[in-house]
Every structure is written in C-alpha cells, then in structure tokens.
N, C-alpha and C positions, 0 to 999 in steps of 0.2 A: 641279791644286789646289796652290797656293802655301803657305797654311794653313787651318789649321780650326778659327774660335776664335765663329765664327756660322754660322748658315745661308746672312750672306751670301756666305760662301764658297765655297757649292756652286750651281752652274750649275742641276742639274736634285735638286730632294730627291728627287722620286718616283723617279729612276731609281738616287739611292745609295742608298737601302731596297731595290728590285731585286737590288741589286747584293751588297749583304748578306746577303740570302735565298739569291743564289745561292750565297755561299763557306759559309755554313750547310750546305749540302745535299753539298759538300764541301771541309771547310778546309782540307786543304792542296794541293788545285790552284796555289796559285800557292807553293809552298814555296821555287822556286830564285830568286822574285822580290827576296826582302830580303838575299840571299845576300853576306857582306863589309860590311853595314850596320847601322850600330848604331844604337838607341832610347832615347835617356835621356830620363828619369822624375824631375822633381823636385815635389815636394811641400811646400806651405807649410803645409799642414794635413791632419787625419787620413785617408786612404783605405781600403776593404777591394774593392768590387768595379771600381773604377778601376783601381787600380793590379794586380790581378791579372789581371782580361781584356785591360787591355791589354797585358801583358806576354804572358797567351799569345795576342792578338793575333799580336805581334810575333814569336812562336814559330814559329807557324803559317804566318807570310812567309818564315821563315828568317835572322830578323834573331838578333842580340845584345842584351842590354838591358844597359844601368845606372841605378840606382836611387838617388836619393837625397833622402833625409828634411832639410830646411835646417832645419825647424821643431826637429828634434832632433839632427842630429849635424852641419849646418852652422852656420859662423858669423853673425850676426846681419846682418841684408841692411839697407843703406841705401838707400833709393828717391830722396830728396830730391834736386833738383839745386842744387849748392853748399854743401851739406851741412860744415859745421864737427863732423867725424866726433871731438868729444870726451866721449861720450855710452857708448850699449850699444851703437851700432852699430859692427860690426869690419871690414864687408867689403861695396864699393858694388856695387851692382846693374852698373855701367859694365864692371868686370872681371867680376865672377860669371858672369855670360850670356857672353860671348865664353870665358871661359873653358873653362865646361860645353859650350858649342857644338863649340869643338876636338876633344871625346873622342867627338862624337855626326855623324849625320847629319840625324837627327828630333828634336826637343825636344818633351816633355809637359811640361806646367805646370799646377800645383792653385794657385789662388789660393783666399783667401777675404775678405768683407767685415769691414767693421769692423763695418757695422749700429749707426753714431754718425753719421755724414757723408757724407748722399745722396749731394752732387755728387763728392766723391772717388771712391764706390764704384761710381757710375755712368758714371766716366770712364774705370774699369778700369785707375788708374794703375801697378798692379802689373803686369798683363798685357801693357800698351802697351810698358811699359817691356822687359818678355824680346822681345816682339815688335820693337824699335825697336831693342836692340843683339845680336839674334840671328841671323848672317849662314844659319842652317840654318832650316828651315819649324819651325813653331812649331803645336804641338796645343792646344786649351783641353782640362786634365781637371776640370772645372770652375774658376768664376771669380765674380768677386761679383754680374754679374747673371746669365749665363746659364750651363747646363750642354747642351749640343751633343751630345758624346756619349749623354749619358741620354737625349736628345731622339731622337736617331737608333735607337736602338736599344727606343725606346717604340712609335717607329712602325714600326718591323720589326711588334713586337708584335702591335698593333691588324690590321696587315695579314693577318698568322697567323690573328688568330683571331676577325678578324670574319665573322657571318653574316650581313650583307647589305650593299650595295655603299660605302652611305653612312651607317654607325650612328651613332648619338649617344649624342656621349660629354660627361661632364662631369667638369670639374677640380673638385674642390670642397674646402676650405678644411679642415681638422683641426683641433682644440686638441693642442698640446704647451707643457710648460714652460719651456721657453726658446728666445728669438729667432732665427729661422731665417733665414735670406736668401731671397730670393723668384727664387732662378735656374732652380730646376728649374720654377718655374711659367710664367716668365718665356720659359724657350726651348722648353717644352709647348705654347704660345700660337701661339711662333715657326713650329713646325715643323706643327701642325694645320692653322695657316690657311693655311702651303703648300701642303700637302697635300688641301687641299679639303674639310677635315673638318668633320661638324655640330659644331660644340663648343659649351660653355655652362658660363658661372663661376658657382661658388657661395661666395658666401661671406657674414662678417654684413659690417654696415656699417661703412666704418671700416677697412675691410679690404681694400681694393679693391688692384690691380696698378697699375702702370704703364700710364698709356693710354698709351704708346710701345710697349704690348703688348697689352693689351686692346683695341686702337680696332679696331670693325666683329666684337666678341663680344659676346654678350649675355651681361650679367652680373645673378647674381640673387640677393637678400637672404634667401632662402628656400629653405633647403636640399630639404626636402620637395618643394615644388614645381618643382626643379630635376629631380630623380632621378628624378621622371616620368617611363616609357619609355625611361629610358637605356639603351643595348645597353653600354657602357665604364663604369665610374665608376675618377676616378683620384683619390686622398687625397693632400693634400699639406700641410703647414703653410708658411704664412710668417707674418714679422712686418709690422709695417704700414709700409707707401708713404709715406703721407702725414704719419703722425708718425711717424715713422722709426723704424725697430726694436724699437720696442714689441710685445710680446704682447696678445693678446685671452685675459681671462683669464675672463671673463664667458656665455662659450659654448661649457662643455666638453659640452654637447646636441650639439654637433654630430658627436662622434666617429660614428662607421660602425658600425652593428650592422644583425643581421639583419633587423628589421622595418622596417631605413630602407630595405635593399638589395631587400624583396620588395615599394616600390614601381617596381624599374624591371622594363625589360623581362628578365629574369633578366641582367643583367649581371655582364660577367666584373670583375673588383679587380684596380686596379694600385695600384701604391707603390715608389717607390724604393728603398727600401731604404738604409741602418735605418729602423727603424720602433717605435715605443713603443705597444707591444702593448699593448690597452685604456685607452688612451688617445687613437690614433687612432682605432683598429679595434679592433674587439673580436675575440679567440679565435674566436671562432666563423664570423665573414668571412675572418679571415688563412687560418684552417686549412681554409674550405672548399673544395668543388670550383668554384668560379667564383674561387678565387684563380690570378693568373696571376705574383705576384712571384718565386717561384723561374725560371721560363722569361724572365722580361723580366728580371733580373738574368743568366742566361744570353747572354743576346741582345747583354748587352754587349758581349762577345767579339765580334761578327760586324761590330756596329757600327763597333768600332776596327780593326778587320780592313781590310775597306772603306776607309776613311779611310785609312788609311797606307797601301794598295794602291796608292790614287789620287797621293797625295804621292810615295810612289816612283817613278810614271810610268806606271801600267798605264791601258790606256784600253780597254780591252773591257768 
C-alpha cells in the first residue's frame, strides 16, 4: 500500500478489517515493525479521536510520532499555483510538504472543505496537493469528501457485532446546526458496498449524497420507513450536495430517539463522534445499551494500526 487516502487504495477491504481484528486481539505483535520510523501528523483542522488512535496506532508499531497543528501554530499554507504570495499567505504548499516529509517516513493529513465550492472540494485540491509533492506515503485523516479511516474502523465494528451474516444497516441523515461535510457519509457508502452490506439511506429530500456515492443504494425520504428491521442504524449529519453546504433546518423530527429506534430490529447506534447530544440523538439512545460509539471510537486505533502496518511493508 503506497497510500491511504480511499478505499481505492486497498486491494482487498474485507481482508484489512480481518487484519484489524487480528492486531485488536493483540496490538503489539508487530511492535518491532515501525522500529527507527517516524509518523507525522499534520492537521489543518480540529482532531480528538484521529489524532490520538492514531498516534497510539503508531505507538503500538513502535514508531515515533510528530505532531503538528498548521491551523494553529503553523504558518498559513498557500495552495494556489503561481500564487502572488502578497496576501496572508506566508508559506507555499511546494516547500511545506517536502519539508515535513524530510523529518517523517509516513505523513497523516486532516484536510477539510470549504462547504462554498463543490468542484474544488471534490477535487480534493488540498490533499492532491501533500499527496503530489510528498516523496513519503501519504494517510487521509480525513478530507473534504471522504474519511477512510472512520470508514475502516466502522466496519471493524459492524463486523464485531453483528448477529447475523448480512444485517441491515442504515445511514440516515441527523439535524445539527451548522454545515457539515458529507465525508464520513460519503466513504460509509464507500466502504459498505465493498463489503457487501444491505445498506439503505435516509434522508429528507434535498438532501441527498453524491450519486458518485450512492449509485446502486436505495435511498429513502422517509426515515420511519427506513429503520424498519434494521440490525445497524448509523446517524450522521451533512449538508446538502446539490445546493452546497446548506443545512436542512426544517427536519429537526428527525433526530434519533427511542421510539424511532424500537421500530428496528433492536439495533445497535453508531456515530462518529462528536456528536450534539439531543439534537442528533437523544440521551436516552447515546446512553443506551445498543450504543456502540465508545467501542467504534476505540476501533479507531486498530484501524490505523492496520494501515500503517501495511504502508510499512507487512504482508501477513
């Protein structure tokens, strides 16, 4: 694995979930593998369980990590090419990345969208760009459309703790108050339909994903009749696709409570994490026992585990 910044960079998904499962069951089997290698970590926007699993990821290999926050104690990144840098910007993308590259062996990178300007944010010109002058393999810790790691380590989940071979699960849409980027929904999509999963979107109308994503899911305007017999339901807000980064401010009905959740088949809760407590969900689903967000916030760890295993060179 050269990088990891989509699914399409993994050969087989079903066997990097395996392979996750296995270093869960003991993480530091491979401890002498990242031994003299270092991990840096740059961040264009906020982290809490990114940047810490995969730090003890990288623990766990026996790597080194460096850390750095650009948004806040680097100097301001120019992306443009040709760029007449007499503006805020101090420092071009062309040096940054080769530079950071020299102190690392692995680069992580959080990008995020602007959620003003599909085609840029769908071109992923931040990411292309670390990826295009970084002579070292390059991680997505998330990015404007999709999040990989969250994706990999959801399907750890599902696989944990489903009870029966092919459950149904559904993504289904949240209110929150301000515009969210559609990536973690976007590589949820990604990483189900590899994996062969019943999946099924919910959202209102208006609201719809990326058929670059949803094409061959059924998608359904009707939450109720979504969570019908679902064994998964995962909550997640975005803003809209098609008029770009707007909220839907019109269907806070849909937040997650328990009489929505005693139409499915008892299904377990996921959510990413943060999460805007009775607003997506209510108290009462966050804090139940069919919540699985503490353990799949866990799982993150095992995910980037995996992935940098791979990147290092391990093939068992």
């Amino acid at each position: 694995m050269k990088n990891f910044v989509s699914i399409q960079d993994v050969g087989d998904p079903s066997a990097l979930v395996k392979f996750a499962q296995k270093l869960k069951s003991n993480p530091y089997q491979l401890e002498e593998l990242g031994r003299r290698k270092t991990l840096g970590l740059v961040f264009l926007n906020p982290s809490l369980r990114t940047r810490l699993s995969t730090q003890k990821a990288a623990y766990q290999l026996g790597m080194d990590v460096l850390v750095m926050n650009i948004s806040q104690d680097g100097w301001t990144l120019e992306t443009r090419e040709g760029a007449v840098m007499n503006g805020t910007s101090q420092e071009h993308i062309k040096e940054a990345v080769p530079v950071i590259a020299q102190y690392c062996d692995i680069m992580g990178v959080r990008t995020f969208p602007s959620l003003t300007n599909k085609e840029t944010d769908y071109a992923e010109k931040t990411l292309q760009a670390f990826i295009n002058w970084s002579p070292v393999p390059i991680i997505s810790l998330e990015s404007a459309t999709l999040h990989p790691l969250q994706s990999l380590a959801d399907m750890l989940t599902i696989e944990e703790f489903k009870k029966v071979a092919n459950p149904k699960i559904v993504l289904t849409w949240a209110p929150h108050p301000k515009a969210l980027p559609q990536a973690v929904a976007n590589s949820f999509l990604q990483w189900s339909k590899a994996m062969g999963h019943d999946i099924v979107v919910a959202n209102p109308k208006g609201m719809d994903l990326s058929p670059a994503f949803s094409e061959g899911i059924e998608v359904i305007h009707d939450q109720n009749e979504a969570l019908k017999d679902a064994d998964f339901v995962y909550a997640k807000n975005w803003s809209s696709f098609t008029s770009y980064g707007e909220i839907n401010t019109d269907n806070e009905d849909w937040i997650l409570t328990p009489e929505k959740m005693a139409m499915t088949n008892q299904a377990q809760f996921m959510h990413c994490l943060p999460v805007r407590r009775n607003v997506v969900v209510s108290d009462a689903v966050l804090d139940g026992p069919n919540s699985l967000v503490i353990e799949q916030a866990n799982n993150r760890t095992f995910a980037a585990q995996a992935v940098l295993a791979k990147i290092l060179g391990y093939e068992g």
